[in-house]
VEXGU-587386 format. One record per residue (C-alpha): residue number from 1; residue in one letter; x, y, z. Coordinates in Angstrom, 1 decimal. Layout:
<rs>
num,residuo,px,py,pz
NUM,A,X,Y,Z
...
</rs>
This chain:
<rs>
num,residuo,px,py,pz
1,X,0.5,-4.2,1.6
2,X,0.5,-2.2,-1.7
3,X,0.4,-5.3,-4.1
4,X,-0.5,-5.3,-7.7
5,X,-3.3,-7.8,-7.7
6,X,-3.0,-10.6,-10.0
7,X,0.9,-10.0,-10.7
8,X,1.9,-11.3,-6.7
9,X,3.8,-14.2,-6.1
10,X,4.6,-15.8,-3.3
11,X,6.8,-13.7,-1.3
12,X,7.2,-14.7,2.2
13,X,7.7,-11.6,5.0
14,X,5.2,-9.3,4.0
15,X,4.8,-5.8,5.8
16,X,2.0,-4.6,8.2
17,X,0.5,-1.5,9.3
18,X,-1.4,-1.9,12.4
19,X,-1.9,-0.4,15.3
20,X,-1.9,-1.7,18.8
21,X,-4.5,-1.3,21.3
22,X,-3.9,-1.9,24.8
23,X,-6.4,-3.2,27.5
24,X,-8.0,0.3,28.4
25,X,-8.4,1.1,24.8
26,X,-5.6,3.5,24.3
27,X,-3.6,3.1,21.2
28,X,0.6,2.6,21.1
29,X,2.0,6.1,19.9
30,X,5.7,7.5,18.9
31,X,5.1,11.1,19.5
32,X,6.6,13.1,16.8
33,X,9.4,14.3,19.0
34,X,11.7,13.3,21.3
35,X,11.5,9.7,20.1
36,X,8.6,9.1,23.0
37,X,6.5,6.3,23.2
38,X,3.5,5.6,25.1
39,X,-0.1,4.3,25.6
40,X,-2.4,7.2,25.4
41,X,-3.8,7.5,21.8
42,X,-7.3,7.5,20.9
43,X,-7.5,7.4,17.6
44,X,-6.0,5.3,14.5
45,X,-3.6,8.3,12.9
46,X,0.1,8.6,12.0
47,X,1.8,8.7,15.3
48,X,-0.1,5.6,16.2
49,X,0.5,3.4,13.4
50,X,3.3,0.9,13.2
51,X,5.0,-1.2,11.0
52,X,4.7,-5.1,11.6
53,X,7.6,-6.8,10.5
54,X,8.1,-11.0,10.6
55,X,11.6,-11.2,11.6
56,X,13.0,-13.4,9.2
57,X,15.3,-16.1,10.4
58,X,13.9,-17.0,12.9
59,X,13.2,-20.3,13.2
60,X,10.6,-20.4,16.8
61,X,7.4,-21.8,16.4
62,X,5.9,-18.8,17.8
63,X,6.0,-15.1,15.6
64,X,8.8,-13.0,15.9
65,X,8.1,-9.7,14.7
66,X,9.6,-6.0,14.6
67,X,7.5,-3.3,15.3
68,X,8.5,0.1,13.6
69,X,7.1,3.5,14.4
70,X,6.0,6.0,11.6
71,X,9.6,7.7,11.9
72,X,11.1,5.3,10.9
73,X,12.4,3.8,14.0
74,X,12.2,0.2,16.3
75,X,10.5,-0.3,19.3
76,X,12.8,-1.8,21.7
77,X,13.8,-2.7,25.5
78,X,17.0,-1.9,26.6
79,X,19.2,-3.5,28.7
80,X,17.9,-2.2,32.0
81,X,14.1,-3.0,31.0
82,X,13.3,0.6,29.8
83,X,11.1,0.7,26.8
84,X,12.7,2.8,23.4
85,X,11.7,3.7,20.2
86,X,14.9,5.6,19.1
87,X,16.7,3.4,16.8
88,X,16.5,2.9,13.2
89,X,19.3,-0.2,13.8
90,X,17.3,-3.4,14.0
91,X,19.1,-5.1,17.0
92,X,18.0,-8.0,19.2
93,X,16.6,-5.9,22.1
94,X,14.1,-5.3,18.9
95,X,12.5,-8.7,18.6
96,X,9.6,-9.9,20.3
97,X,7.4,-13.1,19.8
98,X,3.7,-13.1,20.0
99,X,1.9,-15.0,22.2
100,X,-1.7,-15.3,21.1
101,X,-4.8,-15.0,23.5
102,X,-8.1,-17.1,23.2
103,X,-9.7,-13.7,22.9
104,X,-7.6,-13.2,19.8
105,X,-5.3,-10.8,21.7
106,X,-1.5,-10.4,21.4
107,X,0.8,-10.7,24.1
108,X,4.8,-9.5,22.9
109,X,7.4,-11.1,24.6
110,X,10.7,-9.3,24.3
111,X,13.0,-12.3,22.8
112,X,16.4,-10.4,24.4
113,X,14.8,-9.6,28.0
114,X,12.1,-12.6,28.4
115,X,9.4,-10.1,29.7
116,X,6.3,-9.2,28.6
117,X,5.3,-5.5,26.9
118,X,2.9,-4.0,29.0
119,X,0.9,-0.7,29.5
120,X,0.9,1.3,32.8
121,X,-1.6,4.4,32.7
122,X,0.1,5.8,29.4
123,X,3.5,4.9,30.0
124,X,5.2,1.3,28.8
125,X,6.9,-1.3,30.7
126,X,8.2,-4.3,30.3
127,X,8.5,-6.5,33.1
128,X,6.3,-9.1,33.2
129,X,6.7,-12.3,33.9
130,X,3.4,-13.4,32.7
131,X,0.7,-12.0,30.5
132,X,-1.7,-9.7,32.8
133,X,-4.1,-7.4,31.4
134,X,-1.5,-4.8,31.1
135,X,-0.1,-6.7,28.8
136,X,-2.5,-7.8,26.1
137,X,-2.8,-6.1,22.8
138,X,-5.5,-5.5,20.1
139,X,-4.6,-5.4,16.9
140,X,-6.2,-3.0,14.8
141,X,-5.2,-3.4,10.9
142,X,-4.6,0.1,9.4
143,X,-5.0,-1.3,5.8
144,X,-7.1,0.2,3.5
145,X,-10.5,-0.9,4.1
146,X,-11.3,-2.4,0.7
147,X,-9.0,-5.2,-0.4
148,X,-8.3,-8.0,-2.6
149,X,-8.2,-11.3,-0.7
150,X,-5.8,-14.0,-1.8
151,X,-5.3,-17.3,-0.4
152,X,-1.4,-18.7,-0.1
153,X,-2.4,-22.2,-0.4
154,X,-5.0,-21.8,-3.2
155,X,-3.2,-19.2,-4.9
156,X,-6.4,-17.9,-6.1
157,X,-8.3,-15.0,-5.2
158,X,-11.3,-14.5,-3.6
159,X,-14.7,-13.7,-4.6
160,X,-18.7,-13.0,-4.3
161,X,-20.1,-16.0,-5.8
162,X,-22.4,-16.0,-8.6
163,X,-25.5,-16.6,-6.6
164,X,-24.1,-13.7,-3.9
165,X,-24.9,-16.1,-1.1
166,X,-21.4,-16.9,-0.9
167,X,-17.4,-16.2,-1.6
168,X,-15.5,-18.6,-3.2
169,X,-11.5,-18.2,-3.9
170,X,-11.1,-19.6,-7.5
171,X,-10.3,-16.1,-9.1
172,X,-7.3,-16.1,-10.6
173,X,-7.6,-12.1,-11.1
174,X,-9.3,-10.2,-9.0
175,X,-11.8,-9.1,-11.6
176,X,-14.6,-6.6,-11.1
177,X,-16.7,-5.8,-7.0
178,X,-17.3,-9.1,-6.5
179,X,-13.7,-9.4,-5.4
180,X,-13.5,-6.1,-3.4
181,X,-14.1,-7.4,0.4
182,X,-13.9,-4.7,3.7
183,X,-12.6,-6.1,6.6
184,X,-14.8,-4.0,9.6
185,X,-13.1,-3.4,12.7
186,X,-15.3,-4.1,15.8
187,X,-14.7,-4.4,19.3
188,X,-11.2,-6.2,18.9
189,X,-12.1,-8.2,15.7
190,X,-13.3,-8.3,12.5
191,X,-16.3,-9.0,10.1
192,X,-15.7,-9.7,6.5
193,X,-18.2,-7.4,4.6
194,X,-18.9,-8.3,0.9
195,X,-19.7,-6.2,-2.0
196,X,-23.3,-6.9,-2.1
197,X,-23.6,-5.6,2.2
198,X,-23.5,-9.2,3.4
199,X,-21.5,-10.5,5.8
200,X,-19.8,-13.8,6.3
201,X,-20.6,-16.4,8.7
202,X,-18.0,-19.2,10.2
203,X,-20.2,-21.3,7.9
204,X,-19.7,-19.6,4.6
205,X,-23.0,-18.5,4.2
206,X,-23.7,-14.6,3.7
207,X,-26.1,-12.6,6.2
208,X,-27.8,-9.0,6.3
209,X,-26.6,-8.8,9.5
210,X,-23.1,-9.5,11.1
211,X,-23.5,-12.8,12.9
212,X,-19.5,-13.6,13.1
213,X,-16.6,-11.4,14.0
214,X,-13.2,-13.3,13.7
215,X,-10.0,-12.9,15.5
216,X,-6.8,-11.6,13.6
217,X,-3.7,-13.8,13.7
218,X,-0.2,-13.2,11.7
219,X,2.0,-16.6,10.9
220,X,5.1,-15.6,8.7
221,X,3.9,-12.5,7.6
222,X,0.6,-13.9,6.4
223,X,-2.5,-12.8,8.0
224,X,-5.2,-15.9,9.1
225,X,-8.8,-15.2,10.5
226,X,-10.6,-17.4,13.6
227,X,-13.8,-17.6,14.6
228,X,-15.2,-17.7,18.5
229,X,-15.0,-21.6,18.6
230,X,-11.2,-21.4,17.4
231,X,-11.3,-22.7,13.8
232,X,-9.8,-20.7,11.0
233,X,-11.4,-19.9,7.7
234,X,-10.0,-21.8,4.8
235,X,-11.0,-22.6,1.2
236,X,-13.3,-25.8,1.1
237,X,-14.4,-28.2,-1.3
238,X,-14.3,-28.4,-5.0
239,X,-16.0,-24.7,-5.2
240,X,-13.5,-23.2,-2.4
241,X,-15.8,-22.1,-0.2
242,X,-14.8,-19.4,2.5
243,X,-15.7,-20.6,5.7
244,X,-14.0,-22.0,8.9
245,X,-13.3,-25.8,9.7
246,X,-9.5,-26.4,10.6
247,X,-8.0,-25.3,13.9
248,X,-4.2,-25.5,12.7
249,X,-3.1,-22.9,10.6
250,X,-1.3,-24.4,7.6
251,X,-0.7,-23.1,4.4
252,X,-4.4,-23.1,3.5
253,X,-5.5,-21.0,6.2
254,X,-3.0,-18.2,5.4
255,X,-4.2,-14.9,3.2
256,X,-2.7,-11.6,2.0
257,X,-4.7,-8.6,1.8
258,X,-3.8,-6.6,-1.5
259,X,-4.7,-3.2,-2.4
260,X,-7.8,-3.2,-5.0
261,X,-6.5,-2.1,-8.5
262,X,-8.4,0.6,-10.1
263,X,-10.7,-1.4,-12.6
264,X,-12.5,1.5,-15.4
265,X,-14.3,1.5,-18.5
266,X,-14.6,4.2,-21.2
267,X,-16.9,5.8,-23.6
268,X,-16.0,7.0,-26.6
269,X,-17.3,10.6,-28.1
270,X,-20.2,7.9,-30.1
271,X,-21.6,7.6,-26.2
272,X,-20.4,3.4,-27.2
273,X,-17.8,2.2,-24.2
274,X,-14.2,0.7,-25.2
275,X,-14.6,-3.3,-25.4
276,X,-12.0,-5.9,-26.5
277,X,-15.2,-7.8,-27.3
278,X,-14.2,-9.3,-30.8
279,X,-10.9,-9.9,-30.0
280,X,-7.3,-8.3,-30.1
281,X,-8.5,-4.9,-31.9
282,X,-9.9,-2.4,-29.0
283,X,-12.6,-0.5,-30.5
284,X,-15.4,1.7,-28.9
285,X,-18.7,-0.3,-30.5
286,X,-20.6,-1.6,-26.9
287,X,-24.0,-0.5,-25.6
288,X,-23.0,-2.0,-22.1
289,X,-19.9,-2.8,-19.4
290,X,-19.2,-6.4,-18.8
291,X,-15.8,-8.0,-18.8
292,X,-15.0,-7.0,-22.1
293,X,-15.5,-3.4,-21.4
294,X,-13.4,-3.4,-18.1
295,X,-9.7,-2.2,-17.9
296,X,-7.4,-2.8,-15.0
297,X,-5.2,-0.2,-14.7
298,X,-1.7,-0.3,-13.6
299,X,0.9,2.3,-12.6
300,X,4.1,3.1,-13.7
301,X,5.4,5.5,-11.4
302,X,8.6,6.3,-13.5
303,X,7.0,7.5,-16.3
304,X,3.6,8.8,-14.2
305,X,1.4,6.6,-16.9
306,X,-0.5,3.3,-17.2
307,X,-0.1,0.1,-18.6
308,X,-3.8,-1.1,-20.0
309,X,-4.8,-4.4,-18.9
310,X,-7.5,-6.8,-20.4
311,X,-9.1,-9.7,-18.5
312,X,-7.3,-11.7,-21.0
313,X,-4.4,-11.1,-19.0
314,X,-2.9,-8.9,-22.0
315,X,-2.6,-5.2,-22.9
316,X,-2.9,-2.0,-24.7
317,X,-0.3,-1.5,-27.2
318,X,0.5,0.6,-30.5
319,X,0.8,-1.2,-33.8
320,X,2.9,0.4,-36.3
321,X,0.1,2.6,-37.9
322,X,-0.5,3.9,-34.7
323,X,-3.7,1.6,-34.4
324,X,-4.3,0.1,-30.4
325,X,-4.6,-3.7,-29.8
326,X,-4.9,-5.8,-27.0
327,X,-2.5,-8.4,-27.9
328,X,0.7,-7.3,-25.8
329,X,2.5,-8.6,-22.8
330,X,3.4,-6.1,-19.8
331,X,6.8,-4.3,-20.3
332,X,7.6,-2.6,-23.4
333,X,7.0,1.1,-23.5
334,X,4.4,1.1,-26.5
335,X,2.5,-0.1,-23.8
336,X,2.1,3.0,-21.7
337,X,-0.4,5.9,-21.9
338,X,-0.8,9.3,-19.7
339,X,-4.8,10.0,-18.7
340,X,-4.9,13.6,-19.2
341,X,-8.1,15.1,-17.4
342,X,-10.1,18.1,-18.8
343,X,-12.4,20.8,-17.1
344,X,-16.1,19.9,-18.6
345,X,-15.3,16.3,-17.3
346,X,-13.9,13.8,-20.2
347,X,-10.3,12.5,-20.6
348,X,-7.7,11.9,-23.0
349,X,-5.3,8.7,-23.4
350,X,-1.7,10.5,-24.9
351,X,0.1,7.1,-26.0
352,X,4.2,7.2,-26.1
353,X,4.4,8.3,-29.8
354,X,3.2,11.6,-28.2
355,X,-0.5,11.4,-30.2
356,X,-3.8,11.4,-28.8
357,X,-6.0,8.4,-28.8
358,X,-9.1,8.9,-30.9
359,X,-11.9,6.8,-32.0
360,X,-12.8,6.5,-35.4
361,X,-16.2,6.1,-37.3
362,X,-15.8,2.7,-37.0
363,X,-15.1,2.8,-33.2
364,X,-11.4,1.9,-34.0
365,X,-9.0,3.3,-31.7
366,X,-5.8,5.4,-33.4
367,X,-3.0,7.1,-31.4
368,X,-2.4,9.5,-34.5
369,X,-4.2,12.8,-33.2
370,X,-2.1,16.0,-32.3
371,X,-5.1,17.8,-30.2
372,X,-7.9,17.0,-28.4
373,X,-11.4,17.6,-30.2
374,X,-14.7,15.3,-29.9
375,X,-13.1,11.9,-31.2
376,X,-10.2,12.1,-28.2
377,X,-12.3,12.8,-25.6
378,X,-13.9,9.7,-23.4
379,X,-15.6,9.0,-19.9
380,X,-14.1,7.5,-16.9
381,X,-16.3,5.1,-14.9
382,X,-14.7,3.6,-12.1
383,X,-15.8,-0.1,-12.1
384,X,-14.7,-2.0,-9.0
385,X,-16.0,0.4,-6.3
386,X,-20.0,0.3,-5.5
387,X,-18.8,2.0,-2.9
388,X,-16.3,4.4,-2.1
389,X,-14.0,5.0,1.3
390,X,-11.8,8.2,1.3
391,X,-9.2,9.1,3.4
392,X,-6.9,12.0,3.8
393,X,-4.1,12.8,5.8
394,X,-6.1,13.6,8.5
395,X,-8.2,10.7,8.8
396,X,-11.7,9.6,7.2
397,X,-14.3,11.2,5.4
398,X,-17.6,11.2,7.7
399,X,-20.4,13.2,9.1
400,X,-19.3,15.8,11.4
401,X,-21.6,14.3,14.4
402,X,-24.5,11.9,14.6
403,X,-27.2,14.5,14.4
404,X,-25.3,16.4,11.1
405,X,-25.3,15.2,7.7
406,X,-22.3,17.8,7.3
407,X,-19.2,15.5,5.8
408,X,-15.8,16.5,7.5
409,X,-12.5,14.9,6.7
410,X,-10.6,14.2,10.1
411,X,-12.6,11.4,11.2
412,X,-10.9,8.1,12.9
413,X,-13.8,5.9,11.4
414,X,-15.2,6.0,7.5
415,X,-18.4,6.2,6.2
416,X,-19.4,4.3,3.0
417,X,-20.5,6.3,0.1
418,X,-22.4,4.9,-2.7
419,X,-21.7,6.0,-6.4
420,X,-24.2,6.0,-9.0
421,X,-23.2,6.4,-12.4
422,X,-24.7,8.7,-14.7
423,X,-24.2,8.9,-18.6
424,X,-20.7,11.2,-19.6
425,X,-18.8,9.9,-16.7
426,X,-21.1,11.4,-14.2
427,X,-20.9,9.9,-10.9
428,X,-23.2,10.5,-7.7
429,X,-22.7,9.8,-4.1
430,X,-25.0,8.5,-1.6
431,X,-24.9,7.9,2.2
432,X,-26.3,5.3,4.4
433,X,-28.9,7.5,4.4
434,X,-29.9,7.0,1.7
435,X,-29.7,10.7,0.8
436,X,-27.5,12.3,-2.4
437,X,-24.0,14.6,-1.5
438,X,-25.5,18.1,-1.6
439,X,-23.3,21.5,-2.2
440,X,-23.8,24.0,0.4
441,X,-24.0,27.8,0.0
442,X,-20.0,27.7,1.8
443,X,-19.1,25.7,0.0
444,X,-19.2,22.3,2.4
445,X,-20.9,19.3,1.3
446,X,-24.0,17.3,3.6
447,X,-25.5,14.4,2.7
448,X,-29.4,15.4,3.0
449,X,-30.7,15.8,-0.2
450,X,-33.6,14.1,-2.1
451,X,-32.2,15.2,-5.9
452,X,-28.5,14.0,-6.8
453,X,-25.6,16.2,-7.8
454,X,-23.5,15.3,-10.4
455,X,-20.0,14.7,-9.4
456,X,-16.2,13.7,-11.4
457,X,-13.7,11.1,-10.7
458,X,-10.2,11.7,-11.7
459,X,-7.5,8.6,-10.9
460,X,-4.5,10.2,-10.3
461,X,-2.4,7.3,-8.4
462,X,-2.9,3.1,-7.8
463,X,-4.7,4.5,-5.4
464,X,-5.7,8.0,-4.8
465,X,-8.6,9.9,-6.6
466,X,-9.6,13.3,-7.2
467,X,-13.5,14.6,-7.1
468,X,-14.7,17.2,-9.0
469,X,-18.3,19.0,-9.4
470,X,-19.6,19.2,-12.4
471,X,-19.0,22.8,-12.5
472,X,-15.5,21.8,-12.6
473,X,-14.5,22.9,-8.6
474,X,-12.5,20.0,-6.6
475,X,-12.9,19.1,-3.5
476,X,-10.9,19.9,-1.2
477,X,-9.4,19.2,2.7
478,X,-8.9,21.8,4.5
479,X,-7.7,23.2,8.1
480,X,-9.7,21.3,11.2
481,X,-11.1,18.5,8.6
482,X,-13.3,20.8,6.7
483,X,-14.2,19.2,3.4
484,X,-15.6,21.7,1.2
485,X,-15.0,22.8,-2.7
486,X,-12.4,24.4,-3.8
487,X,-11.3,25.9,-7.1
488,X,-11.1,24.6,-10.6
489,X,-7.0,23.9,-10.0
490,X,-6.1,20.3,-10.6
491,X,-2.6,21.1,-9.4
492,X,-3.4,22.5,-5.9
493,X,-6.6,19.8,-5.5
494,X,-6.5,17.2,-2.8
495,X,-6.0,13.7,-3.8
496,X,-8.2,11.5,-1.7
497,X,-6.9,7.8,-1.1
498,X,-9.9,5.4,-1.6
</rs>
């Protein structure tokens, strides 16, 4: 699932991490020890997630898939029917094919043993016959919940439409929000959720309120979305439209979720943002972010530093005076640059000569500075997040209860949270609520107040993110899901996937 969007191609067998829900809502869990399995989770975390794999080579018309825990190891059925999750050997007794309900529900019949996989109270069976209640499955799709949407047939990406009254797969980048899509988990299926808070109806039109929730369905390690009435949603018409029509699955009705790329721009010392505007020479001279002023960035995690991308589909390089133009392909190593974040909130670009970027006068940018004074220092604005969906490892960020606006960080289910940005890289956060992220007097954080606080991004991975006050405390997980500030450490901060 962790794609670079806009460089994927058309691999067939892609991975999964779901988890599996059985008929009394309890989730499929390999307890840490022991190599146990059984049906008694309640919550989406680590010992309930699991690895789908598409067995390749097989050549039944129905799935065949692999299902391995977060150790590392296969679910299986032995030879005497018992149920094991203790080998990291893929064998036979390994394979099951799925069996899809009208309800959208999976059944998993074990291809060695020809019974079904079933839940009894908490423990698993498999012996079966037929599908029973016992032995239907949700799938819940433990992806992150913002993605990048990408058709197999179209081999285009998918995106708000101009108008915002509906999404239309003709991207060949995914470029900006209007390609960021969340995929909401309710009751056993799923709405599609826009950028803009609409939701999407079987018949491509976009709503305030959800009116559709589709079933989830895998086909050779592709994912493909059906509505109540059984047709899947495709791309239609000259302006590939995203609504429902077929009900075959063919190559058009197949998608791939891909991580959202972290999309920024930058302002230079001159308060003017970095734009590629007149052409190859990238130079800090715009009043405003459009396309021009927005920069994909894209890890390299041998070196720990980015490639630059433009929306020209080129990048950041150094010329031999040490000037920066976007005229380069992605590869060579004058290419690459190290974000180096400061305490009062700006950040640096170091380029492989070992200089600092600066920008001139003129708004030219030069990689021939040895320290970091006013002309080196620039303002991160993440672009393609309105909103903002942060995880730990001990689950979601969200209020402590319905009744407190206190934010802990070992919930099963996320809140949204709204960023405003602010001049100087200054972000804000807002809740549903409507209400700004306030600092308590201990330090925790609510989301109850009427006057906003200013807050820091730091990108320190693809996709995990650092926030920092404006005093220059991060903030921090800690013990029992308290999410509180910290200290001023960027080495001992927690780094919050979004």
């Amino acid at each position: 699932m962790s794609l670079s969007n806009g460089t994927t191609s058309d691999n067939n067998g892609l991975k999964w991490t779901v988890g599996l829900l059985n008929s009394k809502y309890k989730y499929l869990t390999a307890e840490t020890f022991g190599c146990k399995v059984n049906a008694n989770g309640v919550a989406l975390k680590k010992k309930q997630l699991w690895t789908l794999e598409p067995y390749v080579g097989s050549d039944s018309e129905e799935e065949t898939v692999c299902l391995k825990s977060h150790l590392g190891k296969y679910l299986a059925v032995d030879q005497f029917g018992n149920v094991t999750c203790d080998s990291e050997e893929l064998e036979n007794f390994a394979k099951f094919k799925v069996v899809v309900n009208e309800d959208g529900r999976w059944a998993l019949i074990n291809v060695t043993r020809g019974y079904f996989l079933g839940a009894s109270d908490d423990k698993l069976i498999c012996s079966a016959k037929a599908p029973g209640e016992a032995e239907h499955w949700t799938v819940h799709l433990a992806a992150r919940p913002q993605v990048n949407l990408r058709s197999v047939g179209r081999r285009r990406y998918a995106r708000l439409s101009t108008d915002q009254d509906e999404i239309q797969v003709d991207a060949n980048t995914p470029w900006g929000e209007d390609a960021l899509f969340t995929l909401e988990f309710r009751d056993g299926r799923y709405a599609v959720h826009a950028c803009n808070g609409r939701y999407l109806k079987a018949d491509g039109k976009l709503t305030e309120q959800c009116e559709c929730l589709f079933g989830l369905e895998f086909h050779g390690g592709y994912l493909a979305l059906r509505d109540p009435q059984g047709r899947y949603i495709s791309s239609i018409g000259s302006k590939a439209v995203l609504r429902t029509r077929s009900q075959t699955v063919t190559k058009d009705e197949l998608f791939s979720l891909e991580d959202s790329v972290p999309q920024a721009a930058f302002a230079g010392f001159n308060g003017k943002y970095v734009s590629v505007k007149q052409g190859v020479d990238v130079t800090a001279n715009q009043d405003e972010i459009s396309d021009h002023e927005t920069f994909q960035l894209e890890y390299n995690e041998k070196s720990k530093s980015w490639h630059i991308r433009t929306m020209q589909d080129k990048y950041w390089s150094l010329d031999s005076s040490g000037g920066i133009q976007a005229n380069a392909s992605k590869g060579p190593s004058s290419g690459l640059f190290t974000l180096e974040w400061h305490p009062e909130g700006s950040m640096a670009f170091k380029a492989n000569n070992g200089k600092y970027v600066a920008a001139k006068k003129s708004g030219h940018l030069y990689a021939n500075s040895d320290k970091v004074e006013d002309m080196e220092k620039f303002y991160f604005y993440l672009i393609n997040r309105h909103t903002l969906v942060l995880k730990c490892e001990q689950g979601f960020v969200g209020y402590k209860s319905a009744a407190s606006p206190k934010l802990e960080c070992n919930k099963a289910s996320y809140e949204s949270i709204f960023i405003e940005r602010d001049e100087k890289g200054v972000c804000f956060f807002k809740g549903n609520n409507g209400k700004y992220w306030h600092t308590n007097s201990d330090g925790t954080i609510s989301v109850d107040s009427d006057t906003s606080q200013g807050f820091y991004i730091e990108l320190r991975e693809p996709s995990k993110l650092c926030i920092k006050t404006k005093e220059g405390n991060y903030i921090m997980a800690e013990k029992n899901g308290l999410f509180k500030v910290g200290g001023p450490d960027p080495a001992t901060a927690t780094t919050w996937e979004y």
